[in-house]
N, C-alpha and C positions, 0 to 999 in steps of 0.2 A: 636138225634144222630143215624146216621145208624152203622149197622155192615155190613161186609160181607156174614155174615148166614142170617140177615134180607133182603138182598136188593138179597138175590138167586145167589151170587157170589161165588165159591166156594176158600174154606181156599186155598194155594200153600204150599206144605208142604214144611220144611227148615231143611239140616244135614249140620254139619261141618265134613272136614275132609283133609285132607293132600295130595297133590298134587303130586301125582309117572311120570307120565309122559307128557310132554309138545312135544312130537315130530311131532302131527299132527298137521294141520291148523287148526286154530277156534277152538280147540278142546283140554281139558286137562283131565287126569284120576283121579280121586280123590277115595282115600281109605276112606271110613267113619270105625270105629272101635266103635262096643257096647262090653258092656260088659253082660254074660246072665249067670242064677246061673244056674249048671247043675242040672240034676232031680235028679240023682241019689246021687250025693257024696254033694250036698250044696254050694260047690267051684263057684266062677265066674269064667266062663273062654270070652276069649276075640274074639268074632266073628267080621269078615270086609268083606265087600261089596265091592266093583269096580263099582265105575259111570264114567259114561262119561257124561261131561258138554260142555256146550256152550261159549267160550269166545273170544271176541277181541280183549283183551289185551294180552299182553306176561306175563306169570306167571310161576315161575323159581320153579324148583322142587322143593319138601321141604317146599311149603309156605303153612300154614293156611288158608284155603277157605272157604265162607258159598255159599252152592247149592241151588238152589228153582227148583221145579216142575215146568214145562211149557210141554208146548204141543210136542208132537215126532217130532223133527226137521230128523231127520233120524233112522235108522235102530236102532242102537244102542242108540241113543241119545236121551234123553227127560227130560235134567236139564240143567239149565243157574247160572253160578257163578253170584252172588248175590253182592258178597263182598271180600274185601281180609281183613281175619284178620289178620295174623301175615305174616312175611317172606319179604323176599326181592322181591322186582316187578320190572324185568330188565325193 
């Protein structure tokens, strides 16, 4: 059985996260949201990131996205939607 570490392919890393804007072409923004403990006080608090991804499809804001890592297609751009998991897909 190969893996992708054995055969020198590297892993594509994958976040989920929720879909804020659809207004450009081929292109939607996805919020990913972690949660991180603070240092000081022990509390999570809940940090979010802005991607932009890669897409074909039309994908209506509000929907459940999984992103993957690929290669800089542009300036900003260097993830391709994967999958839709939840939400409606006009």
């Amino acid at each position: 059985m190969t893996t992708p570490e054995s055969t020198g392919a590297r892993v594509k890393r994958t976040l989920t996260g929720r879909v804020v804007s659809n207004k450009m072409q081929k292109t939607v923004t996805v919020l990913v949201e972690r949660k991180v403990k603070h240092p000081v006080y022990g509390k999570y608090v809940l940090r979010s990131t802005r991607f932009h991804a890669h897409t074909d499809a039309q994908i209506s804001e509000g929907a459940t996205v999984e992103i993957q890592e690929s290669r800089p297609i542009s300036r900003t751009k260097a993830w391709v939607v994967s999958r839709v998991v939840s939400g409606a897909q006009a």
